[in-house]
C-alpha positions as CSV (number, residue, x, y, z in Angstrom):
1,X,103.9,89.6,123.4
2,X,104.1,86.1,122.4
3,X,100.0,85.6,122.6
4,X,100.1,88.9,120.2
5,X,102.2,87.4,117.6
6,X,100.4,84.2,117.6
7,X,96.6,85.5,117.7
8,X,97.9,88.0,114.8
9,X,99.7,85.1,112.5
10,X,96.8,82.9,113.0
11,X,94.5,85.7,112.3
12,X,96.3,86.3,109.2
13,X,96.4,82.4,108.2
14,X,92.5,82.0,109.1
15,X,91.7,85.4,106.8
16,X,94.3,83.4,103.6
17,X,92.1,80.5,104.3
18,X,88.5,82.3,103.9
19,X,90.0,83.8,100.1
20,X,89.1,81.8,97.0
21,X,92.5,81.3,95.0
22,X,92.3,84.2,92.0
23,X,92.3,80.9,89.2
24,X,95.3,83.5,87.1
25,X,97.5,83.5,90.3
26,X,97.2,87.0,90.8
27,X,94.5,89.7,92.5
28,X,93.4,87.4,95.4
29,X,94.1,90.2,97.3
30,X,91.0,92.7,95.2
31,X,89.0,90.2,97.7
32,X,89.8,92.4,100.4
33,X,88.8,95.6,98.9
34,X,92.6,96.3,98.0
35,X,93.3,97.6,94.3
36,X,95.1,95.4,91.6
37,X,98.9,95.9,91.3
38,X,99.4,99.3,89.9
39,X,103.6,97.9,89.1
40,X,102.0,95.0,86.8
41,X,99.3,97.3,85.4
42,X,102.5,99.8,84.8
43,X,105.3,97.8,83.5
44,X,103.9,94.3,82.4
45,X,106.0,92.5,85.3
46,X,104.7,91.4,88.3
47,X,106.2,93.1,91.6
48,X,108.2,90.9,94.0
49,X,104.9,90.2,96.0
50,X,102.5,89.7,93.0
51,X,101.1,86.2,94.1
52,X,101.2,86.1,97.6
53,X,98.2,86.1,99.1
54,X,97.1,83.7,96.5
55,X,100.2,81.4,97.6
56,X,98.8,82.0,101.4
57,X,95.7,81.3,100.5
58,X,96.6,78.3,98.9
59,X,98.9,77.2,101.9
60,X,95.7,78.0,104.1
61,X,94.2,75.1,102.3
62,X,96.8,72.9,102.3
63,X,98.1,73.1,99.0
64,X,101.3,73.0,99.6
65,X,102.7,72.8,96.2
66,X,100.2,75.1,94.6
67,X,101.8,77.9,96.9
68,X,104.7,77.3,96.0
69,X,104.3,77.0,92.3
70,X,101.9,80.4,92.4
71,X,104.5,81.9,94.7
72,X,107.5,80.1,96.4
73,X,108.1,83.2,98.9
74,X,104.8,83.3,99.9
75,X,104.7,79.7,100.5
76,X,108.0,80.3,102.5
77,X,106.6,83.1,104.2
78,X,103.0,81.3,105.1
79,X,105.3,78.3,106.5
80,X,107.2,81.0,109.1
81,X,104.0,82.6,109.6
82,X,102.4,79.0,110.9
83,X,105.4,78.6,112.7
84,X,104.9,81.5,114.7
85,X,101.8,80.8,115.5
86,X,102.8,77.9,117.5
87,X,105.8,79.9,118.9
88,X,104.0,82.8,119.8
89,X,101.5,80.2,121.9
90,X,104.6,78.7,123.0
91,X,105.8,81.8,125.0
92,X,102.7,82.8,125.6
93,X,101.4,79.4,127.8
94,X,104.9,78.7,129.1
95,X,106.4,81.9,129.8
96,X,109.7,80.3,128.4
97,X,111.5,82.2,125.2
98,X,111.7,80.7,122.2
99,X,115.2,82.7,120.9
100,X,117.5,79.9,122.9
101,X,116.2,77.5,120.1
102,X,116.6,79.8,117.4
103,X,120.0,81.1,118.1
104,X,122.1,77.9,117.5
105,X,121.6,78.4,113.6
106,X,123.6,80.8,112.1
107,X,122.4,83.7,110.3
108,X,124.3,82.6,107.2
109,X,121.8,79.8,107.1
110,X,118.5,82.0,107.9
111,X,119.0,85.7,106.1
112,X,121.0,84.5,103.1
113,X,118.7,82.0,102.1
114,X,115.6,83.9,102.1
115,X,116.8,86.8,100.5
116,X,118.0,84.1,98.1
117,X,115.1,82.8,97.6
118,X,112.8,86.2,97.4
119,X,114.5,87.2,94.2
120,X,114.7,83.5,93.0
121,X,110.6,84.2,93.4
122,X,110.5,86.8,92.0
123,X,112.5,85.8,88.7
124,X,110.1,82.5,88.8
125,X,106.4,84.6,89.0
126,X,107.4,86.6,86.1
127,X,108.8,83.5,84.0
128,X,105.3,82.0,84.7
129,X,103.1,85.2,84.0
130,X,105.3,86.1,80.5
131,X,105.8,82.7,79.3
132,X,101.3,82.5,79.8
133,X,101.8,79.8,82.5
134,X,100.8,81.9,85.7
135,X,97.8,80.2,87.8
136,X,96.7,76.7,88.8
């Protein structure tokens, strides 16, 4: 299961790094043959994931602070994804599970934060794409 979860993150990670960055910060994603966001096209607000493959893609190639400016969640997100890559390989090659490491933090510090920070991400992509500053 580990080689699975590793193979799969890294596929995902080596697919972000192939994208060309969408210059407005949005639509990266169109590059995959996937429609444009139907909420933003609706409403005038991006949708809590508006951004992220562009932040992946932009983690893919190692621009670290434009993923998180385009998208901090996604930058989050492509960070846990790379580290599963190398935990995934970890269980995989050693056989040894990887939750003994991982259960001596507190789910106050892991769940809280990241939902935290999802709707802090979400607040920050559509003060960028109303206030015309969306993009890098």
């Amino acid at each position: 299961m580990g080689l699975i979860v590793g193979v799969g993150c890294l596929a995902l990670m080596m697919v972000a790094a192939t994208l060309k960055p969408s210059p407005d910060g949005l639509a990266t994603h169109t590059q995959l043959g996937l429609q444009r966001c139907a909420f933003l096209q609706n409403t005038g607000f991006p949708c809590p994931s508006c951004g992220m493959t562009t932040s992946f893609s932009w983690f893919a190639r190692g621009n670290f602070v434009a993923s998180a400016y385009i998208q901090p969640m996604g930058a989050m997100l492509a960070l846990i994804c790379c580290c599963c890559v190398w935990g995934g390989f970890y269980i995989a090659l050693t056989g040894r599970p990887i939750h003994r490491l991982l259960r001596r933090v507190p789910s106050r510090y892991t769940v809280w934060p990241l939902i935290s920070l999802a709707v802090a991400a979400w607040g920050w992509k559509i003060f960028l794409h109303l206030s015309g500053h969306d993009g890098w």
